[in-house]
N, C-alpha and C positions, 0 to 999 in steps of 0.2 A: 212495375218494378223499377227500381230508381237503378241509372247507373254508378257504379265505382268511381269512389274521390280518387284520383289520378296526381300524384305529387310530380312535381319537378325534379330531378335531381338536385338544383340548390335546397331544396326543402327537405329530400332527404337524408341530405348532409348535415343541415345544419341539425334537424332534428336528432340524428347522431352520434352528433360531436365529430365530425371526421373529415380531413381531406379529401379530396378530388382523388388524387395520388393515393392514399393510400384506400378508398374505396374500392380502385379499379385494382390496387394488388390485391384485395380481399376477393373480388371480384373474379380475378384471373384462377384464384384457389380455389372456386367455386362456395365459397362463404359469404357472399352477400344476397340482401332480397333478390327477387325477381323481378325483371324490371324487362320494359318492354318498349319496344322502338316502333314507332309512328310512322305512317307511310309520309311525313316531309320528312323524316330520319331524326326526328326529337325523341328522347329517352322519361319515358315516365314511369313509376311505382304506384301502383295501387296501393291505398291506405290498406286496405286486408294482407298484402304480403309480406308490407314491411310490419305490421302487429304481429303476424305467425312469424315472421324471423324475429322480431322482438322477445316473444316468449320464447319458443328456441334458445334464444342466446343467452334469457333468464334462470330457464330448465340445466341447461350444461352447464354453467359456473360453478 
């Protein structure tokens, strides 16, 4: 079993279109992927979560 593509946060900004800033107030809402913090305290998204919030946010428009 392979593990999960684990993106950057700049990656999934950019792949977004979206500020830093206004990620984290998407964020703070509780509207953004899932994302998950590293025991060095680095923040990454698995490619699956941010697909399932991608269709999500296709689904509600």
């Amino acid at each position: 079993m392979s593990r999960p593509k684990l993106l950057k946060l700049p990656e999934v900004l950019e792949e977004i279109d979206m500020s830093r800033a206004a990620f984290y107030r998407m964020r703070a809402r509780g509207n953004a992927p899932k994302l998950i913090k590293l025991p060095n305290g680095q923040i990454r998204c698995r490619r699956d979560d941010l697909d399932d919030w991608l269709t999500n946010c296709q689904e509600a428009a």
